[in-house]
C-alpha positions in Angstrom: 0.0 0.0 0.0 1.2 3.4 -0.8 1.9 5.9 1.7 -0.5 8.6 1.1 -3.1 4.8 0.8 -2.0 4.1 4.4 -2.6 8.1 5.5 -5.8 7.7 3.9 -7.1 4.6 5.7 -5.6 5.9 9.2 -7.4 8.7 9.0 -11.1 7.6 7.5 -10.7 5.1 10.4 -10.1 8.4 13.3 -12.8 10.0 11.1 -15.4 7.2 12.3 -15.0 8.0 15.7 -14.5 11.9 15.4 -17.1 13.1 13.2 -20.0 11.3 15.7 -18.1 12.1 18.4 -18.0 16.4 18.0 -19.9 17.8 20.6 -22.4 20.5 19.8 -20.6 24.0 20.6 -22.4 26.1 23.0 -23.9 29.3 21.9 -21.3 32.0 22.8 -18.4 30.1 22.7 -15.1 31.1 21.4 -15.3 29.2 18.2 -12.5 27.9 15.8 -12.9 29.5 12.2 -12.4 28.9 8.1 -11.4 31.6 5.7 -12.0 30.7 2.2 -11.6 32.3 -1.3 -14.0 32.6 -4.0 -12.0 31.3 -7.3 -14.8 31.3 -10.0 -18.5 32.4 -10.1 -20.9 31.9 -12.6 -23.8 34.8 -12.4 -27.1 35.5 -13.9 -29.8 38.3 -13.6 -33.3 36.4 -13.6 -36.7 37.9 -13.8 -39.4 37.0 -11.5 -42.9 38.2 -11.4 -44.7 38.4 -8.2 -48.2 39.9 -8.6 -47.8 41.3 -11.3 -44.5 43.0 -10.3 -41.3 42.1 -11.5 -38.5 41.4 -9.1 -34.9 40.7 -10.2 -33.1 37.6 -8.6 -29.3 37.3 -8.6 -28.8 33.6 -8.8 -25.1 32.4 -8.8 -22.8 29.4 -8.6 -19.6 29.7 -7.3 -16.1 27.4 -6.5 -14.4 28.3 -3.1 -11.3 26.9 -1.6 -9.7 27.9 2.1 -8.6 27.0 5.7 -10.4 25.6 8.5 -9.1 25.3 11.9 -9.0 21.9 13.8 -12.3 21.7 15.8 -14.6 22.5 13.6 -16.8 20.5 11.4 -14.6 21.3 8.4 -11.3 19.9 10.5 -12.5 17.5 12.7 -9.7 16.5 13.9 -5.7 17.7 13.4 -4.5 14.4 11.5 -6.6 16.5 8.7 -4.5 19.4 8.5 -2.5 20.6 5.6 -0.2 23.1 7.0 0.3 25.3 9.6 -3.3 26.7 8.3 -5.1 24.3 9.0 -7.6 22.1 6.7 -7.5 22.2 3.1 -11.4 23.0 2.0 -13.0 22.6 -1.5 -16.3 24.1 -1.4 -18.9 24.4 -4.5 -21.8 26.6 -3.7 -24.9 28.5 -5.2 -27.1 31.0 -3.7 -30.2 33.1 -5.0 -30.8 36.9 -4.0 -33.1 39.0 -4.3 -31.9 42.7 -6.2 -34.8 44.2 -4.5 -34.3 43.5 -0.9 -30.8 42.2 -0.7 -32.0 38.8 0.9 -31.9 35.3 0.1 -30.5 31.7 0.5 -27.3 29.7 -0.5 -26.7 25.9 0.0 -23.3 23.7 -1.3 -20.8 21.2 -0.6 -17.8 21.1 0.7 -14.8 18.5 0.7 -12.0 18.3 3.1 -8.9 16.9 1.0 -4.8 16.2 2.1 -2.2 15.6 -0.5 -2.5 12.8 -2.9 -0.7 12.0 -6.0 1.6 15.3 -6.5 3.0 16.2 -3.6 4.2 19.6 -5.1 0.7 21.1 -5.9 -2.3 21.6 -3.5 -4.3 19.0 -1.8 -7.2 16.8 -3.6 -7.6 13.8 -1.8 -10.9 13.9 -0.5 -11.1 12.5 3.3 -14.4 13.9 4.0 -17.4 15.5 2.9 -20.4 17.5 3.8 -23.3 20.2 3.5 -24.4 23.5 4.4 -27.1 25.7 3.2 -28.9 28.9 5.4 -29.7 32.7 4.6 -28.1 35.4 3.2 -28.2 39.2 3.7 -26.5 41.2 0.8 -28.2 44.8 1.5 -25.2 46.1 2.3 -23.6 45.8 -1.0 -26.8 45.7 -3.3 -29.0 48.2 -1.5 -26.2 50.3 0.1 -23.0 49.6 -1.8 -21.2 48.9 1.1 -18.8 46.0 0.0 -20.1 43.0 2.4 -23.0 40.7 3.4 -23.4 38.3 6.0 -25.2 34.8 6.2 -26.4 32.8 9.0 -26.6 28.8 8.3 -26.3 25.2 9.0 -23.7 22.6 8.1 -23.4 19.1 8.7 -20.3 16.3 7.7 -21.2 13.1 6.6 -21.6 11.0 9.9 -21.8 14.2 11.8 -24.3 16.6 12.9 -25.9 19.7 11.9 -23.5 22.6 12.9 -24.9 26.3 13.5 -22.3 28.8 11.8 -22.4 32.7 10.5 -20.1 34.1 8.1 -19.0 37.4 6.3 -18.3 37.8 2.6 -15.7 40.8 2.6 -15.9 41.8 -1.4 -12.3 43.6 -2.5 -12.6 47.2 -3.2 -9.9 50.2 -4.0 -9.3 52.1 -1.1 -8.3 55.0 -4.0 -11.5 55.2 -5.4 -12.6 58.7 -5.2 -16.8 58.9 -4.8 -19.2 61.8 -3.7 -21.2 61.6 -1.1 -23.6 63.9 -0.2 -23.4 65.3 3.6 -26.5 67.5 3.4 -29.4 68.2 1.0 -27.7 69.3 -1.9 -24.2 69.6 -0.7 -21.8 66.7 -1.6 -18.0 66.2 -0.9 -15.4 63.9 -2.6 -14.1 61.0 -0.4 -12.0 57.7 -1.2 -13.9 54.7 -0.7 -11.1 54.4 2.2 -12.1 57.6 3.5 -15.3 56.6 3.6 -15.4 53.1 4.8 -12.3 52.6 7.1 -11.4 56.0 8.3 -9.7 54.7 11.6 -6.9 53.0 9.0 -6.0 55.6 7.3 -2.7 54.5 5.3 -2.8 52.9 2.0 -2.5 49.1 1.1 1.7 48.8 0.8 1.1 46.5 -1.9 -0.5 49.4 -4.0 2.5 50.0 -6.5 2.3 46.0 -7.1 -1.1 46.3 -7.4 -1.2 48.8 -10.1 -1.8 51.6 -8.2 -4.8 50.5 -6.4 -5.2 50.6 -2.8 -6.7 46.8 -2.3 -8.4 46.2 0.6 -11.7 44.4 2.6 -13.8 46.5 5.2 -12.7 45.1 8.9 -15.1 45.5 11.0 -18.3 45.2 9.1 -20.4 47.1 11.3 -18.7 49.8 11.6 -18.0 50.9 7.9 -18.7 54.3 7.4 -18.3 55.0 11.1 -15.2 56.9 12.3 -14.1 53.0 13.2 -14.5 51.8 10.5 -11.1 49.8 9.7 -9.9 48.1 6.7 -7.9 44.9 6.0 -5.2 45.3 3.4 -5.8 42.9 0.6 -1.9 40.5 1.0 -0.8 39.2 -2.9 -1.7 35.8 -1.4 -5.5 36.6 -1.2 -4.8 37.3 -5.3 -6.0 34.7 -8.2 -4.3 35.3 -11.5 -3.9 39.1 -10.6 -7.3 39.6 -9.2 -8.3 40.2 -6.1 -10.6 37.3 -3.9 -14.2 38.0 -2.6 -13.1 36.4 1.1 -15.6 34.4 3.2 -14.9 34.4 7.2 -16.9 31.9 8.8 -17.6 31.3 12.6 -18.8 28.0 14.4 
């Protein structure tokens, strides 16, 4: 039997006992997390008609890949990890929103993999497997164009159980962006979207002059954008596919 054969077997066989094992979290615990990347996302613009009134529906499908700590029902157990990162997550997802109201639902897979048969690119053998689906909320960045949205939903390993989680989809933006935004009736001023959003982190992405000139970056603390502490988080060339920048997806057990 081949090595990565024997890594494989040991571990399905911890996985047995793990997955069934996981304790429900309790609510308000300090939870483990998973940060994962949106690679590819196919999008269309549907039209529904509701009595008689239209109402445009974002529908989506989209491939993610990520982290997830040990703990959590992504990374039962440590044997999974792939580095000092954690677990290696696949995840293929689609969602439905509404362009009216910003609301919706998503549902997916996602597959926990360790190296396999190349042990110089990423991980693909699959060692475990699951399910999520919930609600989303994407006012923020349909309604408001405030670059976020949050979900609330429900995930569940094969073997396992059904797993409460929330999560934040930080879209990329460019801090450099200069918008108007209007103060008082009819009197506007010109801001940078960093300005604007993340005013308590003032200084420009370093990684500007390698990004063309853009100032890259994800709103911090979500609820805050647009406050005086409102922060940013400076987009790193790792969080970068093929020279574009990554819609990021935080998610708390």
């Amino acid at each position: 039997m081949r090595p990565t054969t024997k890594r494989m077997a040991a571990i399905m066989g911890l996985l047995g006992i793990a997955v069934a094992g996981v304790p429900a979290m309790a609510s308000g615990e300090n939870r483990p997390t998973a940060t994962l990347y949106e690679l590819t996302e196919n999008m269309k613009v549907v039209e529904r008609h509701k009595r008689r009134h239209p109402i445009n529906r974002r529908i989506a499908t989209s491939a993610l890949t990520g982290a997830a700590q040990p703990g959590t029902p992504l990374c039962p157990i440590p044997e999974l990890q792939s580095g000092p990162a954690g677990c290696a997550i696949n995840v293929l997802g689609k969602d439905n929103v509404s362009l009216v109201t910003g609301l919706g639902t998503f549902e997916g897979d996602f597959a926990t993999v360790i190296q396999g048969d190349n042990p110089v690119d990423g991980p693909e053998a699959v060692v475990l497997r699951g399910e999520f689906r919930g609600d989303m909320d994407f006012s923020p960045a349909i309604l408001h164009q405030i670059p976020f949205g949050t979900v609330t939903g429900r995930v569940r390993a094969d073997r396992g159980r059904k797993t409460d989680f929330t999560g934040v989809f930080r879209l990329p933006f460019a801090g450099n962006i200069v918008t108007e935004v209007e103060v008082a009736p009819g009197m506007k001023v010109k801001l940078t979207l960093r300005q604007l959003f993340c005013p308590a982190t003032p200084n420009p992405n370093p990684y500007a002059e390698l990004y063309g000139g853009f100032d890259l970056a994800y709103l911090d603390n979500v609820a805050e954008a647009t406050t005086p502490a409102g922060r940013c988080l400076d987009i790193e060339p790792n969080e970068l596919s093929l020279g574009a920048p990554l819609v990021r997806f935080d998610v708390s057990f």
